[in-house]
C-alpha positions in Angstrom: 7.3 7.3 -7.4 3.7 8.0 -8.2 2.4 11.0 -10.2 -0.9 12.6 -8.4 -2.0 11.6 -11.9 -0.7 8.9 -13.7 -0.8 8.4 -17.3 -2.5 5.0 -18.5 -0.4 1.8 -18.8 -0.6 -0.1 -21.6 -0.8 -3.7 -20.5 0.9 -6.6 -22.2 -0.4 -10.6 -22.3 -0.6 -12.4 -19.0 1.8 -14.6 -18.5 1.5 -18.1 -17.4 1.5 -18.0 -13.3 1.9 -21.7 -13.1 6.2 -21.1 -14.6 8.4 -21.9 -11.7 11.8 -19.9 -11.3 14.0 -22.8 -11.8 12.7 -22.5 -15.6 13.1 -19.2 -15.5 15.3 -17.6 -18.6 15.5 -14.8 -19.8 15.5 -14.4 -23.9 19.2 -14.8 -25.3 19.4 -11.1 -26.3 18.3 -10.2 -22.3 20.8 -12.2 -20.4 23.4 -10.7 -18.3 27.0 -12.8 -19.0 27.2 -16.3 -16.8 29.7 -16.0 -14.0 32.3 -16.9 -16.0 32.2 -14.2 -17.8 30.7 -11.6 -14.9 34.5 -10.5 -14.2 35.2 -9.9 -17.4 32.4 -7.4 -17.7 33.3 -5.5 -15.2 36.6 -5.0 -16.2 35.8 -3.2 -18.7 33.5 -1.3 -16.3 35.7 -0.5 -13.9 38.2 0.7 -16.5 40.1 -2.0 -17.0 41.7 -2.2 -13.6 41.7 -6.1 -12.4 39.1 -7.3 -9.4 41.6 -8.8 -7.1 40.2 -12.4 -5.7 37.4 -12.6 -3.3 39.2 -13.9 -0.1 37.5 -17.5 1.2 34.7 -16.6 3.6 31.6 -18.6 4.9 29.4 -16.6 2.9 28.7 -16.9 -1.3 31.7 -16.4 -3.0 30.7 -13.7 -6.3 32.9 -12.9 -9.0 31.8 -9.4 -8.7 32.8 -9.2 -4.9 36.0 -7.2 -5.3 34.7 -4.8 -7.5 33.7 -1.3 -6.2 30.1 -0.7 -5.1 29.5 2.1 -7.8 30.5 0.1 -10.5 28.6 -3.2 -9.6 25.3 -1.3 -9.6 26.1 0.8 -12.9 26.1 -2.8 -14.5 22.9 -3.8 -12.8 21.3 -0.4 -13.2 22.6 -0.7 -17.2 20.6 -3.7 -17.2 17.5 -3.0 -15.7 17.2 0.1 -17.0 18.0 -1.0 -20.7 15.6 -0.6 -23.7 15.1 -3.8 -23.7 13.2 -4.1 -21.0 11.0 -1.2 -22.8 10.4 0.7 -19.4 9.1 -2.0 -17.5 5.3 -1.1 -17.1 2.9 -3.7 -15.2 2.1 -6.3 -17.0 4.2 -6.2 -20.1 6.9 -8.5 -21.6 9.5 -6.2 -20.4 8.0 -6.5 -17.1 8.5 -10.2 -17.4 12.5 -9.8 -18.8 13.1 -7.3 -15.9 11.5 -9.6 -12.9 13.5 -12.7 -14.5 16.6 -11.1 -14.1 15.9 -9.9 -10.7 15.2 -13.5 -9.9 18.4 -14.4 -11.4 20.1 -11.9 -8.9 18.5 -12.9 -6.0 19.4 -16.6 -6.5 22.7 -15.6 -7.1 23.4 -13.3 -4.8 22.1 -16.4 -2.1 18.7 -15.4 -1.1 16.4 -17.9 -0.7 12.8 -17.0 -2.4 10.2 -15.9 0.1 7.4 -15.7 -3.1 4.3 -18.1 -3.5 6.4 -19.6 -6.6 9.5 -19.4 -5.5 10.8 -16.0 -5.7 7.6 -14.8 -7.6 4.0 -14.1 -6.0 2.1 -13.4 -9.1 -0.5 -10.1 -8.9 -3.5 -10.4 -10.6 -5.1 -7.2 -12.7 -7.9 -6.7 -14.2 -8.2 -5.0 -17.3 -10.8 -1.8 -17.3 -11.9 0.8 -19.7 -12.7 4.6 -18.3 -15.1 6.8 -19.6 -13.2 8.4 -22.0 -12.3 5.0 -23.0 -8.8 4.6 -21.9 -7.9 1.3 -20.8 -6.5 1.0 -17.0 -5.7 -1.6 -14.8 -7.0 -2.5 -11.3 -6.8 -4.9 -8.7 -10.0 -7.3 -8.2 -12.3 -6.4 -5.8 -11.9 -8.6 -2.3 -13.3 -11.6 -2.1 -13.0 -11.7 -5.9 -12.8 -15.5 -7.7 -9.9 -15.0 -9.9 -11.0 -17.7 -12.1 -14.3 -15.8 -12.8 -12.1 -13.0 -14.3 -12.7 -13.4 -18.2 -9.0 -14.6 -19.4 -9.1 -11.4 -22.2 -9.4 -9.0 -19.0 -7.3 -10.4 -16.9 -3.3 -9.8 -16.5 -0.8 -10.7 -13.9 2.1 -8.5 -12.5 4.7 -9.8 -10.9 6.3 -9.0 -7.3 9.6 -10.5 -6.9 10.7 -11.9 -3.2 13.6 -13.0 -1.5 14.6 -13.7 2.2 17.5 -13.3 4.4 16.8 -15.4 7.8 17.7 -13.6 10.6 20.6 -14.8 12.6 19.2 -14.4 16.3 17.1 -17.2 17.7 15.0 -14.4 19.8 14.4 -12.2 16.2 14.3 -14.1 13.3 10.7 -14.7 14.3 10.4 -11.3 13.2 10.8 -9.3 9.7 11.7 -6.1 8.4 11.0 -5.1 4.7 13.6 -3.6 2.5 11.5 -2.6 -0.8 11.3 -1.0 -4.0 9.2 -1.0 -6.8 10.8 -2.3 -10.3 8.3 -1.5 -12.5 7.9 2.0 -14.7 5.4 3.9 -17.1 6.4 1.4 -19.9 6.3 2.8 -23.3 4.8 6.2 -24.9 4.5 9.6 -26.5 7.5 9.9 -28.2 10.1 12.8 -27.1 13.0 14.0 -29.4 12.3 10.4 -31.0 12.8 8.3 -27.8 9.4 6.4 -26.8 10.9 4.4 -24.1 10.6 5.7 -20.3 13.6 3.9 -18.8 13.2 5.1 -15.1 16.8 4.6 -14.5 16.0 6.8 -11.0 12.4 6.0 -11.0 13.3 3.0 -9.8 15.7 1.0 -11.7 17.9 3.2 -8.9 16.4 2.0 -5.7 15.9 -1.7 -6.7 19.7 -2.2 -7.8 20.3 -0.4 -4.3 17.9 -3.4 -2.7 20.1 -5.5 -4.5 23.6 -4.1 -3.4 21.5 -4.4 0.4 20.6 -8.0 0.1 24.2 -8.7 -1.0 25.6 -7.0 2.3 22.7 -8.7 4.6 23.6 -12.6 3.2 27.4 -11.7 3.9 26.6 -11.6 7.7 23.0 -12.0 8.6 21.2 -9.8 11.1 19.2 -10.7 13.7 15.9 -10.1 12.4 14.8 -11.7 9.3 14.8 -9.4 6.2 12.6 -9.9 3.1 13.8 -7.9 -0.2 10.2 -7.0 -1.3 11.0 -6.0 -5.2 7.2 -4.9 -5.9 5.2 -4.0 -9.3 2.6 -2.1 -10.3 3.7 0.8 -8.0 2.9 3.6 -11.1 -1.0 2.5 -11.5 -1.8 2.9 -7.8 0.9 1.2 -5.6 -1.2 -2.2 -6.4 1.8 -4.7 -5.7 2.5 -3.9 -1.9 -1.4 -3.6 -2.0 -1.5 -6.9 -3.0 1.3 -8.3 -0.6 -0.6 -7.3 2.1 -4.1 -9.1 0.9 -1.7 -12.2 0.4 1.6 -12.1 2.5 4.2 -14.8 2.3 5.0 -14.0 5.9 3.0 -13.6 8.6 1.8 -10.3 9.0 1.9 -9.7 12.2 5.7 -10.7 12.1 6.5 -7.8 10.3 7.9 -5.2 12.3 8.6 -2.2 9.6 9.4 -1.5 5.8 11.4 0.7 4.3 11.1 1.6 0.7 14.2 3.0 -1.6 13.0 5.6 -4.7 15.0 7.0 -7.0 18.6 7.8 -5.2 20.1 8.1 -8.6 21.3 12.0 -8.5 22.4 14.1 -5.5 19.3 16.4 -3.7 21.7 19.7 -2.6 18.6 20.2 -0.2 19.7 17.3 2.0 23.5 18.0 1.8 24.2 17.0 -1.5 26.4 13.5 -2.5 25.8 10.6 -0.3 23.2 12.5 1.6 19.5 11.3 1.6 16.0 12.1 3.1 13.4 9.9 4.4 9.4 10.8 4.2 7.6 11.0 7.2 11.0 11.1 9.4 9.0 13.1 12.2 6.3 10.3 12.0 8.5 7.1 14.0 11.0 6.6 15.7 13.7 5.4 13.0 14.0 9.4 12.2 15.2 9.5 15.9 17.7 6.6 15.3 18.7 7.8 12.3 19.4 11.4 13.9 21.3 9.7 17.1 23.2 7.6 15.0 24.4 11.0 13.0 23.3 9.2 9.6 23.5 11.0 6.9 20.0 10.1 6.1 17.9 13.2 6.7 14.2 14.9 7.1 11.9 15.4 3.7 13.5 18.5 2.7 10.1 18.7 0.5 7.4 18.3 2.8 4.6 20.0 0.8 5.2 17.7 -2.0 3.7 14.7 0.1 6.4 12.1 -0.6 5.4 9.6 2.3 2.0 9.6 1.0 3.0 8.5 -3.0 5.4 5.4 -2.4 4.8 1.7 -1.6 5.5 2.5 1.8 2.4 4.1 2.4 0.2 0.6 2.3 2.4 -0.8 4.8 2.2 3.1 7.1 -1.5 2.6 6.6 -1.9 -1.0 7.9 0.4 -0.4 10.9 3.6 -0.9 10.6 6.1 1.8 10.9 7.0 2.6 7.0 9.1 5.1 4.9 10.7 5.5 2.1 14.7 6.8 1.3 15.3 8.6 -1.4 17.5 11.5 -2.7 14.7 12.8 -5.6 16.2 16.3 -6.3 12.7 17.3 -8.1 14.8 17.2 -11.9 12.3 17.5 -14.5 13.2 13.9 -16.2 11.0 12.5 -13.8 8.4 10.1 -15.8 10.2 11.1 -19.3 12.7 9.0 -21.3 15.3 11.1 -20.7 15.2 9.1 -17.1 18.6 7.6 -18.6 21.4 5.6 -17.0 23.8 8.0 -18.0 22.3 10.9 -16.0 23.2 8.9 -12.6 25.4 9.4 -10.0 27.1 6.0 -9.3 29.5 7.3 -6.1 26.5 8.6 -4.8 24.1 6.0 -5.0 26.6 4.1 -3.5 27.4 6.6 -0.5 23.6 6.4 0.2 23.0 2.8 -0.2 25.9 2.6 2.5 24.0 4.9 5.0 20.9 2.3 4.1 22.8 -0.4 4.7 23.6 0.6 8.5 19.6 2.2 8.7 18.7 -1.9 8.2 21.3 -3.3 10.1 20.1 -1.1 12.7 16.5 -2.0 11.9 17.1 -5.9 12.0 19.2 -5.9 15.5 18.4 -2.7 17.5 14.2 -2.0 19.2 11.3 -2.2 17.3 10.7 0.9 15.6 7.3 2.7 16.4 4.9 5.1 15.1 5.2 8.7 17.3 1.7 10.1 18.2 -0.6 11.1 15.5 2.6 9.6 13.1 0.3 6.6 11.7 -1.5 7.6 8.3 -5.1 6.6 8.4 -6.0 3.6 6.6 -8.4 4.3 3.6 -12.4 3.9 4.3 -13.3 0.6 3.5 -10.3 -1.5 4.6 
């Protein structure tokens, strides 16, 4: 989730957009275990009680398919939220480790790649310098050449895409977004000697929650399509959705709504506590009326004044049109853009309560009407566009 203010990401090289993801791999010291070993691992995370055996379905057969929901995405969130991936900012190498590995889920979790690379739609930056001299990234104007960017000021994010066809003939035609953003404030000022900002809620939290979604969604597919829409450069100004809509991989008119998960990693006592969440702008469409009839407990911005629907990647999509929010369970804790955004400061049972309730919000989503904006509930779109 965005600051009002951000601080200024440092960028890393540009990495070569031409890579497809079938050579994609991460460094030796990055990989998460083969499948082999996957069960293996979370034995020892589920505290050495045994997985039972997956029973045969029609669906991908995981090794992690008997384990609890908590601890599958304590691995995951372990992973992405590991100091190796040296908090994930735009443009980085740890921004590259993080969206191979996400790659490496999708594929493995049976989602087929909905990017302009195969899972990977590459988003081009363009280095700046303020007037106090800070460097800053930015997206290139429209209309810009890319190949007329100079290659020392250019550098390429990366938003990560995956697919789930919908199942119904009369539906699949159209698409709703489940999305989150992976990327973080990188590295920085050092605090009680730890330089790396981790963002284990912010939003290592909601993208291992898109993940546990996707999982659920291949298992038995809903009617409407669903892309998993895993976007960067959220913390310099929401620039990968940005970018997705300049250059969709589906048709954008086939989109139909987008919801956004940020940082459901603790409990928020102001919507109920465990396994309770709120969505942003809830009064604004109609899936806070869905939500309400359907007794989720998914529940109204407790925070309105704080402008949460106004400073996620949903906003771009709210702004073009199409009915947009974003979940989250953000209980204002003051390790919010700090490196003490930790792994071990989550709430596994809860994250997976509320990526349960999210689970049934899409379902509904991808089967049930088209969600719609209530009066005066669309944002307007900035001057300009």
């Amino acid at each position: 989730m965005r600051h009002r203010t951000r601080r200024p990401t440092l960028p890393g090289p540009s990495h070569d957009p031409r890579r497809l993801p079938s050579a994609l791999r991460l460094p030796s010291a990055f990989r998460l275990p083969s499948l082999a070993l996957l069960p293996a691992l979370l034995f020892a995370a589920c505290g050495g009680e045994t997985a039972p055996e997956s029973p045969s379905t029609d669906a991908p057969a995981l090794a992690d398919d008997e384990v609890p929901r908590a601890q599958r995405m304590e691995v995951a969130l372990r992973v992405l939220a590991g100091d190796e991936m040296e908090g994930r900012a735009a443009g980085t190498p740890g921004e590259i480790r993080a969206r191979d590995w996400l790659v490496s889920e999708l594929e493995r979790l049976g989602v087929q790649p909905a990017g302009e690379q195969g899972y990977l739609q590459p988003v081009p930056l363009v280095r700046t310098t303020d007037e106090q001299g800070r460097e800053r990234l930015r997206s290139p104007a429209v209309g810009t050449n890319l190949d007329s960017i100079p290659a020392d000021q250019r550098v390429d994010a990366w938003n990560v895409l995956g697919i789930v066809p919908g199942s119904d003939p009369a539906l699949a035609h159209e698409v709703i977004i489940v999305g989150s953003h992976y990327d973080h404030v990188g590295m920085g000022r050092a605090v009680d000697g730890d330089s790396i900002y981790n963002g284990a809620d912010d939003d290592a939290s909601g993208t291992v929650a898109a993940l546990e979604i996707a999982r659920d969604l291949v298992k038995e597919r809903p009617g409407r399509s669903v892309l998993i829409a895993l976007f960067s450069a959220e913390e310099i100004g929401l620039l990968g959705p940005r970018w997705f809509l300049r250059q969709p991989t589906v048709a954008r008119d086939s989109i139909v709504a987008d919801l956004q998960i940020e940082m459901i990693g603790r409990p928020d006592s102001l919507a109920g506590g465990p396994g309770q969440g709120w969505l942003t702008g809830y009064e604004r469409s109609t899936m806070g009326e869905a939500l309400a009839a359907a007794g989720s407990p998914i529940v109204p911005d407790p925070r309105p004044e704080q402008r949460f629907f106004f400073r996620s990647d949903n906003l771009p999509f709210a702004q073009a049109g199409i009915p947009a929010h974003t979940l989250s369970s953000y209980n204002m804790h003051t390790d919010y853009h700090q490196p003490s955004d930790e792994v071990d400061a989550m709430d596994f049972e809860h994250m997976a309560a509320l990526t349960e309730a999210a689970i049934a919000m899409v379902r509904d989503l991808a089967q049930g009407e088209r969600p719609a904006w209530l009066p005066g509930g669309q944002p307007e779109a900035p001057r300009g566009n």
